[in-house]
C-alpha positions in Angstrom: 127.9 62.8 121.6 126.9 65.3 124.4 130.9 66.7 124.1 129.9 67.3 120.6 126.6 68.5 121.3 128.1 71.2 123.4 130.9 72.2 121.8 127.9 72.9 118.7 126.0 74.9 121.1 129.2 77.2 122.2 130.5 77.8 118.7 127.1 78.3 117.7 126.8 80.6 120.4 130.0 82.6 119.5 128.8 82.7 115.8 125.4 84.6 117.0 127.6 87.3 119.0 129.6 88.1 116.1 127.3 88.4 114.0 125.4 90.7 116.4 128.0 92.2 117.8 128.5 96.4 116.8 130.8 96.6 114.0 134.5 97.6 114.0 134.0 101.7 113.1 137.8 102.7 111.7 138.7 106.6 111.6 138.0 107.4 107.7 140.4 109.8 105.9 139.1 110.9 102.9 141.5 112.9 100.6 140.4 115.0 97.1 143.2 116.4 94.9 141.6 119.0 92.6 142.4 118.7 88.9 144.8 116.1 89.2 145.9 114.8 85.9 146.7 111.2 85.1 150.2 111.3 84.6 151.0 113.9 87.7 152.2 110.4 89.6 155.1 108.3 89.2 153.4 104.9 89.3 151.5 106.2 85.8 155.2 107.5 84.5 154.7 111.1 85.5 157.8 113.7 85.7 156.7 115.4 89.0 157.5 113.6 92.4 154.8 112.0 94.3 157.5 109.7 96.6 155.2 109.5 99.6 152.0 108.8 98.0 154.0 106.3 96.0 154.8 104.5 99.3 151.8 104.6 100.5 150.5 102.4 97.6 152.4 99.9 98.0 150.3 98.7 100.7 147.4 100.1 99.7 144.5 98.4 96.7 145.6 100.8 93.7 142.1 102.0 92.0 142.8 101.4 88.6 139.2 102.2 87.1 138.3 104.5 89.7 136.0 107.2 87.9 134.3 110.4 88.8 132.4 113.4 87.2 134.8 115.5 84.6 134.7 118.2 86.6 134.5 119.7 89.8 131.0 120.0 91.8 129.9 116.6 89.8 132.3 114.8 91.4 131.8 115.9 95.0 127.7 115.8 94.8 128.1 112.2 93.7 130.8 111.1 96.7 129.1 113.0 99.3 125.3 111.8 98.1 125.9 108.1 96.9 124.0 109.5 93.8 124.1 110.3 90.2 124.7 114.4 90.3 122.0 114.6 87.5 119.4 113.4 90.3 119.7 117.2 92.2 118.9 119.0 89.1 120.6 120.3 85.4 122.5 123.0 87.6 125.1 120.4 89.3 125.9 119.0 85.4 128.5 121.6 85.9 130.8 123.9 88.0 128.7 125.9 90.2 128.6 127.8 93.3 124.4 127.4 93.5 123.1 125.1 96.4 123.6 121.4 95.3 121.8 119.8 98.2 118.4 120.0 98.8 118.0 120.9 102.7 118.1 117.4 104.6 120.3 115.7 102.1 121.5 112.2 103.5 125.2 112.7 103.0 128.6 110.7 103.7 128.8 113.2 106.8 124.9 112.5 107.7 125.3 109.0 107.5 128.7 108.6 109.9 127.4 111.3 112.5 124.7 109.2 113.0 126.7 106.1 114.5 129.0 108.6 116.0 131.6 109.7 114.4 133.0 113.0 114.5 133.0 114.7 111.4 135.1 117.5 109.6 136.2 118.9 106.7 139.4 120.8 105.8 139.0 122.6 102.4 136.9 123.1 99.3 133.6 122.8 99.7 132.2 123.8 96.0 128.5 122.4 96.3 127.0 126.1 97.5 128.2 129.6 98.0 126.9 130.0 101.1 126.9 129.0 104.4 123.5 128.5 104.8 124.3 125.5 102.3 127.4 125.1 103.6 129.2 122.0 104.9 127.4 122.3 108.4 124.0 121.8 107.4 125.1 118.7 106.0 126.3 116.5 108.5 129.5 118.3 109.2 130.3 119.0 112.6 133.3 121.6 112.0 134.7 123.0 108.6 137.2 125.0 107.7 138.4 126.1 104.0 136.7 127.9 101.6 132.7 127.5 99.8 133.8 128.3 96.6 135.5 126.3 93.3 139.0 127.4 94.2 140.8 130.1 95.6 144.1 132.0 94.9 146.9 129.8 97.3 148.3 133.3 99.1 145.5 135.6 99.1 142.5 132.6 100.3 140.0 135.3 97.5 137.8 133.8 95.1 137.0 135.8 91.7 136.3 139.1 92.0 132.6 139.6 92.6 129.8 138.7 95.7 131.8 135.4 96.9 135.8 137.3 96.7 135.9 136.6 100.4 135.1 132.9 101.4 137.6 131.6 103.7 136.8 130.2 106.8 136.4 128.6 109.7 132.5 127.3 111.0 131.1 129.7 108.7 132.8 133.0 109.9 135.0 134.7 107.7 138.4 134.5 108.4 142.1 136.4 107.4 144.6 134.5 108.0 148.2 134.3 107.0 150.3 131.5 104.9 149.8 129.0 102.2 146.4 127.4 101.5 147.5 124.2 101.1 149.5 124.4 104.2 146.5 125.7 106.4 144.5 122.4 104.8 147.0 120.3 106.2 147.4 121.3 109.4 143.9 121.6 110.0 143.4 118.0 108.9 146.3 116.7 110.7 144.6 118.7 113.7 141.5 116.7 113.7 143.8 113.7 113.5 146.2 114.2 116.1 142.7 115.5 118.8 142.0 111.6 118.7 138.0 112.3 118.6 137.4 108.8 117.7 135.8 107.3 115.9 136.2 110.1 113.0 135.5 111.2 109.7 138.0 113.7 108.3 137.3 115.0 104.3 140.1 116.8 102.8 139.2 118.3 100.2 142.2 120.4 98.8 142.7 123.7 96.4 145.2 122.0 94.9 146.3 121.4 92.3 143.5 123.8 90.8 144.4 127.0 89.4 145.6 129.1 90.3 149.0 127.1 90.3 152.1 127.8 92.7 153.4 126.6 96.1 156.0 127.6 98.8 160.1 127.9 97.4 160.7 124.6 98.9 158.9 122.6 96.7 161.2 123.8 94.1 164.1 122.5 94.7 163.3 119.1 93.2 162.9 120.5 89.9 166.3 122.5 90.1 168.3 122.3 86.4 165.3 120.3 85.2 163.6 122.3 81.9 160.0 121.5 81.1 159.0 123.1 78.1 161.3 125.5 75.7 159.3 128.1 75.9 160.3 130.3 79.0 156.5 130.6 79.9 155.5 127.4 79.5 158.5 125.9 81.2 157.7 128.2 84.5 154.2 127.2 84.7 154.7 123.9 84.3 157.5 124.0 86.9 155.0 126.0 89.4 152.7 123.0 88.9 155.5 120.0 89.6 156.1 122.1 92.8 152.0 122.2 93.6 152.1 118.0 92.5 154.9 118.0 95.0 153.2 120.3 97.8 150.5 118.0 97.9 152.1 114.7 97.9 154.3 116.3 101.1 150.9 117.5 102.8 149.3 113.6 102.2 152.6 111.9 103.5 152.1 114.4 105.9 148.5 113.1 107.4 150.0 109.5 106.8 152.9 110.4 109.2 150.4 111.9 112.2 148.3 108.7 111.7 151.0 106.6 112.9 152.5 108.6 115.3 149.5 108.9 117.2 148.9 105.0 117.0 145.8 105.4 114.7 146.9 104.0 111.6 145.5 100.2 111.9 142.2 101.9 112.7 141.6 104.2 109.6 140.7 103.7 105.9 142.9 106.4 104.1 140.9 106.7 100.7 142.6 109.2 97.6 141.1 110.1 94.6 141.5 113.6 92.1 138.1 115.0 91.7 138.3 115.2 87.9 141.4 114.7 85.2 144.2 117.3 84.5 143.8 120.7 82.5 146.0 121.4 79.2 146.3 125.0 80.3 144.6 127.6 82.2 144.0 131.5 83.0 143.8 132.9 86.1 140.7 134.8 86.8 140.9 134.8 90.7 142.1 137.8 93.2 145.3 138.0 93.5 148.7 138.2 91.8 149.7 134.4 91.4 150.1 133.9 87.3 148.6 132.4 84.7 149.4 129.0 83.5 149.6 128.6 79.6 151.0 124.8 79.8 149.7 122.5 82.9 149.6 118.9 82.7 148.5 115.9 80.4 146.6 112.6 81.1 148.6 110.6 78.8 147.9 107.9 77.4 144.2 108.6 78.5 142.5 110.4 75.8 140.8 114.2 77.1 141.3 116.7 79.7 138.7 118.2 82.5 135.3 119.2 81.5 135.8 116.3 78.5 133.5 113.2 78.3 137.0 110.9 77.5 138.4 108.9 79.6 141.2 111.0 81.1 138.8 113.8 82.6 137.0 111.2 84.5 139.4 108.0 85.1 141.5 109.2 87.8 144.3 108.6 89.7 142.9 106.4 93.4 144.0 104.7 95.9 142.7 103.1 99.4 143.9 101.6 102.4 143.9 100.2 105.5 146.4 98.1 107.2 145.4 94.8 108.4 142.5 94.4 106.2 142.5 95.6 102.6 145.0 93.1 100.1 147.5 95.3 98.7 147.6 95.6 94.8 145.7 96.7 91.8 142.0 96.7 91.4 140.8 97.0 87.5 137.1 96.6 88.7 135.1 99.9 87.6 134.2 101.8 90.4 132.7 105.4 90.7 132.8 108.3 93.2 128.8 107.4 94.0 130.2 103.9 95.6 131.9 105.6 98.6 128.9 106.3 100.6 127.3 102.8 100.2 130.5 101.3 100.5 131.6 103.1 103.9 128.5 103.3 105.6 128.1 99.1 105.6 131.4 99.4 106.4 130.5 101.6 109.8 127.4 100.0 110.4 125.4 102.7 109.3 121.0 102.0 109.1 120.3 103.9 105.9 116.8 105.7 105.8 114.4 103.7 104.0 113.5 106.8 101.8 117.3 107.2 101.1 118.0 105.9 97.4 121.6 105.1 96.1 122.8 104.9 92.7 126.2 104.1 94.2 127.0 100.6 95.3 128.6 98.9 98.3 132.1 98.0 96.6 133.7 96.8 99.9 133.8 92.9 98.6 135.1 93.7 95.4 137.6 95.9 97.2 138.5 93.1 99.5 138.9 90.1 96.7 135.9 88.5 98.5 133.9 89.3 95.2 136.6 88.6 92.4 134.2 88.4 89.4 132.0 91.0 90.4 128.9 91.2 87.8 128.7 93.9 85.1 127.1 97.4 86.3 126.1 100.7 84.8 128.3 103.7 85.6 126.0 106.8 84.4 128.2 110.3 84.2 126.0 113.6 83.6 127.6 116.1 81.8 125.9 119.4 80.5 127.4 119.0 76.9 127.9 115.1 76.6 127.2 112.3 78.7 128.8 109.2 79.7 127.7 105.4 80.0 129.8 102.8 81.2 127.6 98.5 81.1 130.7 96.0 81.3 133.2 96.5 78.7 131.4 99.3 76.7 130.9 103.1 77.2 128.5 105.3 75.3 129.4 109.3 75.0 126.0 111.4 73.8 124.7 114.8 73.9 122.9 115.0 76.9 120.2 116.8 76.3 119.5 114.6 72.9 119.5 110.7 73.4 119.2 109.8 69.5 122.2 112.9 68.7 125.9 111.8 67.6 127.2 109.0 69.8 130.6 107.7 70.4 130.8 104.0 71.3 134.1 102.5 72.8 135.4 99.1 73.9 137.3 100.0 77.0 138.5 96.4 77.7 140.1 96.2 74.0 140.6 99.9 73.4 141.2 102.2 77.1 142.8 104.8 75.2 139.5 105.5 72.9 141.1 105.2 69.5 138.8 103.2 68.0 135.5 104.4 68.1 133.0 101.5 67.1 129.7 102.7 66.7 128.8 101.4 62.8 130.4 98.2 63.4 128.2 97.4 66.6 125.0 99.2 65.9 123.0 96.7 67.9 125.1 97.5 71.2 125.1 101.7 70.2 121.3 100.9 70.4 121.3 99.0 73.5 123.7 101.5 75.5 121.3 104.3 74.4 118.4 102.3 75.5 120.6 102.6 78.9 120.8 105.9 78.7 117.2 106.7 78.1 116.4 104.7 81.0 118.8 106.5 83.5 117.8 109.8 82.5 114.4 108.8 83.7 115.7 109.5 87.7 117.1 113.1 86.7 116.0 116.3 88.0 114.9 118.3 84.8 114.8 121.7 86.3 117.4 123.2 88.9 115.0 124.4 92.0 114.5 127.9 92.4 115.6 128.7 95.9 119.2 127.1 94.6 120.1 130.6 92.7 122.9 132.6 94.7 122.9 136.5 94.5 124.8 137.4 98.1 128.3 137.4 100.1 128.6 134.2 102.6 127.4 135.6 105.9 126.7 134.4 109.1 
């Protein structure tokens, strides 16, 4: 009896120092394609080559529902804030280069620097202009890329205007040489191969954004291969497979300098497009790269960026780490919001108690420990239509008019959004805008003042 008595006491004993003991803090690898289309990958059928990242899935949870804002500065206020975008004011509902962060902001960045990690971010920052609401004062100990929505990939300009010039490194201006996408990647893989442990690298990249080309050598696997019959549809569409390609190189890239240096059991490697692919696009920015009149598609997902359908805002995702994520597919709904919560329980982060999340902690779900996780409510702003995800049903409405012309879809039964429901289930269409009344509550009606921008990025 006293043998058992003991042997109680010590395991008891051991129980108590684990769960008090500091939690493991991996390296955290956070990667953003821009525009990314459904169908640019080969494990969705796509015509472009994405070998590496298609290696890396395979032992890696494949983020089948995995949604975000349908388009750009959406998407990264959510990730970076754990919130709804609508919840820093009408002005974020859309592209923007005004401030999206209030001053004091509790971000992803915030929240790791505070149980020391070292944090950085290589590329697009796109949630203010300028510095003064750039990537430092929000948790970020050292950027380097450009403020603005995208950039031209040779020249590193902007549109023509105040913000032309944006590229750089700790908020002075730089001119420098070579491929964007390029300088991205070696700066990330940088910050990677310093060792700075543990740390918190955000890759944000231009591509595959307008405007749409990439070094020679991402051509060759597209040599004798026609696209389109149209001469000027089948270049640009070429130009893009070589940009799909270019990145898929550069994250294969950051995958090989993880396990060379040893660090690859000890980081979460997370990839997600901030928004679904374009049909077509112009190119408004400074320099000579051309336009693109044919792009991609998100086939068999129904709409494009900047649409409230699924395929501007159901994206390709992936996340890994080795050792302690199951590899294979996850069909639970998550949203960009969930990667703050998510990560900072995962790093042992103590949240503010002011600090409110819309976002939830999806770390069980991600590792099978919660395998029927319970409905929830995916809310996604738009400035034209909204969207409202409860279980199996999503609601798209105006935004600025709850009671306007709805859409109502089945997304269990019907993913592709064929069917649109709404006078065979009018008690759910009333229900889901019930939700959506309710959500809008927490929105910021009015953008603030001081978020306007008028001036060049300056130190």
């Amino acid at each position: 009896m006293m043998s058992l008595r003991l042997l109680a006491a010590c395991l008891g004993a051991v129980f108590s120092l684990a769960a008090t003991a500091a939690p493991v803090r991996p390296n955290i690898l956070l990667i953003v394609a821009d525009d990314m289309g459904w169908a640019d990958v080969s494990w969705h059928g796509g015509k472009f080559a994405t070998p590496r990242m298609a290696e890396i899935l395979k032992t890696s949870v494949e983020l089948d529902r995995h949604y975000v804002q349908p388009v750009c500065t959406p998407t990264r206020t959510a990730l970076l804030s754990g919130r709804w975008t609508s919840r820093f004011g009408p002005h974020v509902l859309g592209p923007t280069n005004m401030r999206a962060f209030p001053a004091g902001t509790f971000t992803l960045a915030t929240a790791l620097k505070s149980v020391g990690y070292r944090t950085a971010i290589s590329g697009k920052w796109h949630l203010g202009g300028k510095f003064a609401w750039g990537p430092r004062q929000y948790g970020f100990d050292e950027s380097y890329g450009f403020l603005t929505g995208a950039i031209d990939p040779w020249t590193h300009k902007y549109r023509s205007g105040p913000l032309e010039d944006t590229w750089n490194r700790n908020d002075v201006l730089l001119k420098e040489e070579g491929n964007a996408t390029e300088l991205v990647a070696a700066d990330a893989k940088r910050v990677i191969l310093e060792k700075k442990g543990p740390w918190f690298a955000y890759v944000p990249f231009g591509a595959v954004h307008t405007p749409i080309d990439a070094p020679k050598e991402y051509f060759k696997a597209y040599e004798g291969v026609q696209f389109h019959a149209d001469p000027a549809k089948d270049d640009s569409i070429r130009r893009y497979a070589a940009f799909v390609t270019q990145l898929d190189t550069k994250v294969g890239e950051l995958y090989d300098a993880l396990k060379a240096s040893g660090q690859l059991e000890n980081t979460v490697i997370i990839f997600t497009s901030d928004n679904g692919g374009i049909e077509s696009s112009g190119n408004p920015y400074v320099g000579t790269t051309k336009a693109s009149p044919a792009v991609t598609t998100n086939a068999p997902l129904r709409g494009w960026k900047n649409t409230p359908y699924e395929g501007g805002m159901r994206v390709n995702a992936f996340v890994s780490w080795a050792g302690h994520l199951p590899a294979g597919k996850n069909s639970h709904p998550m949203h960009a919001a969930d990667w703050l919560p998510t990560l900072a329980r995962l790093a042992g982060v103590t949240v503010p108690a002011d600090v409110k999340f819309d976002g939830l902690d999806r770390w069980p779900v991600l590792t099978g420990a919660d395998a029927t996780p319970a409905p929830r409510t995916i809310y996604i702003p738009h400035y034209q239509r909204s969207a409202v995800f409860h279980g199996d049903w999503k609601l798209i409405v105006p935004h600025a008019n709850p009671q306007g012309k709805a859409e109502l879809f089945n997304v269990a039964k019907d993913p592709y959004e064929q069917d649109e429901c709404s006078a065979r289930f009018p008690e759910k269409l009333k229900e889901m805008r019930e939700r959506f009344v309710e959500l809008r509550k927490g929105d910021l009606p009015e953008a603030p003042a001081d978020a306007k921008i008028n001036e060049k990025p300056s130190k």
